[in-house]
C-alpha positions in Angstrom: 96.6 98.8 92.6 96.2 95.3 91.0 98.5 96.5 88.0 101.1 97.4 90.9 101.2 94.4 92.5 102.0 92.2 89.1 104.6 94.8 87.8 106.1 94.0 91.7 105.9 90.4 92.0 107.4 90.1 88.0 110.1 92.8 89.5 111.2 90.3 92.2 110.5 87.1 90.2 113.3 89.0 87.5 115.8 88.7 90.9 115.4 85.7 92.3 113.3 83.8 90.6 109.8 83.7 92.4 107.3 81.8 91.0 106.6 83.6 87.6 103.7 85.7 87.1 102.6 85.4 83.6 99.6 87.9 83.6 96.3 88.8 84.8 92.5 88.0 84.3 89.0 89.2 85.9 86.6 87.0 87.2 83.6 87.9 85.2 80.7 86.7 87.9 82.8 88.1 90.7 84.7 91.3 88.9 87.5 90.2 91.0 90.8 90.4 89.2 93.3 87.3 89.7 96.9 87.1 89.0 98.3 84.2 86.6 101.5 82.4 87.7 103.9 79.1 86.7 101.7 76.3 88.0 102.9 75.3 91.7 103.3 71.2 91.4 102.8 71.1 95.1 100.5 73.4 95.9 100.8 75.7 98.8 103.2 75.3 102.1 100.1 74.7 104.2 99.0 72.0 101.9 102.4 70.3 101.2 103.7 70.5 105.1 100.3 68.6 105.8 101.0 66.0 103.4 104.8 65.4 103.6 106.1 66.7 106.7 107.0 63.8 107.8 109.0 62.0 104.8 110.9 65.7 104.1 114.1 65.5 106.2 115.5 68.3 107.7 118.1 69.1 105.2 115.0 70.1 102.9 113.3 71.6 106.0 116.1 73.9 106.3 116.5 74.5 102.1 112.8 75.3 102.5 113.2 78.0 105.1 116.4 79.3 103.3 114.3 80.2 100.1 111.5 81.8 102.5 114.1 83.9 103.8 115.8 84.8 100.9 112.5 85.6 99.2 111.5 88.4 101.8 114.8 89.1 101.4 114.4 90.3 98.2 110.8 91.6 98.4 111.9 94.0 101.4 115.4 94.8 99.6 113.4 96.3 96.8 110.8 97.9 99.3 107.9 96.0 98.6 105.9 94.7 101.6 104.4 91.5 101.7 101.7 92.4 104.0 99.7 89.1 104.1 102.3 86.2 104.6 101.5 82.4 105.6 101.6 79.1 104.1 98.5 79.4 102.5 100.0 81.7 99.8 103.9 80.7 99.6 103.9 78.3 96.6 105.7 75.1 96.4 106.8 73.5 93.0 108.5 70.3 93.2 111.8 71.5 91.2 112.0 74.4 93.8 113.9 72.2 96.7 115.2 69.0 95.3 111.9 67.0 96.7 111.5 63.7 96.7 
């Protein structure tokens, strides 16, 4: 199931350029495996929207939104299923909108 959900996220990454996976690992003291990806600048949504919401304008509000969008877009277009979507897990990398 793990190996499915890399080959998927590197699937949509390939169209519209998602944060790249690069791999996986296992947690040795947990035996929990965990995906490797391009290292977020920002963190998560949650994170940045608590720390910036109010110097981002709406333009990039918007921009935001648009790349949201477009990624489900893509991730239903090739019939994958999110299944667990919030700000917690949507990644935010500086180069992504334009941020100040």
């Amino acid at each position: 199931m793990f190996l499915n959900e890399l080959k998927s996220n590197y699937h949509c990454y390939k169209l519209f350029g998602l944060i790249k996976p690069y791999g996986f690992t296992k947690d040795p003291k947990l035996d929990n495996y965990i995906l490797v990806m391009q290292y977020a600048s920002e963190g998560d949504l949650h994170k940045y929207l608590q720390k910036e919401f109010t110097e981002i304008d709406w333009k990039t509000k918007i921009i935001i939104l648009e790349y949201i969008s477009r990624g489900l877009f893509t991730i239903h277009d090739e019939n994958f299923i999110h299944r667990d979507l919030h700000s917690g897990n949507i990644l935010v990398d500086d180069r992504s909108y334009n941020m100040p």
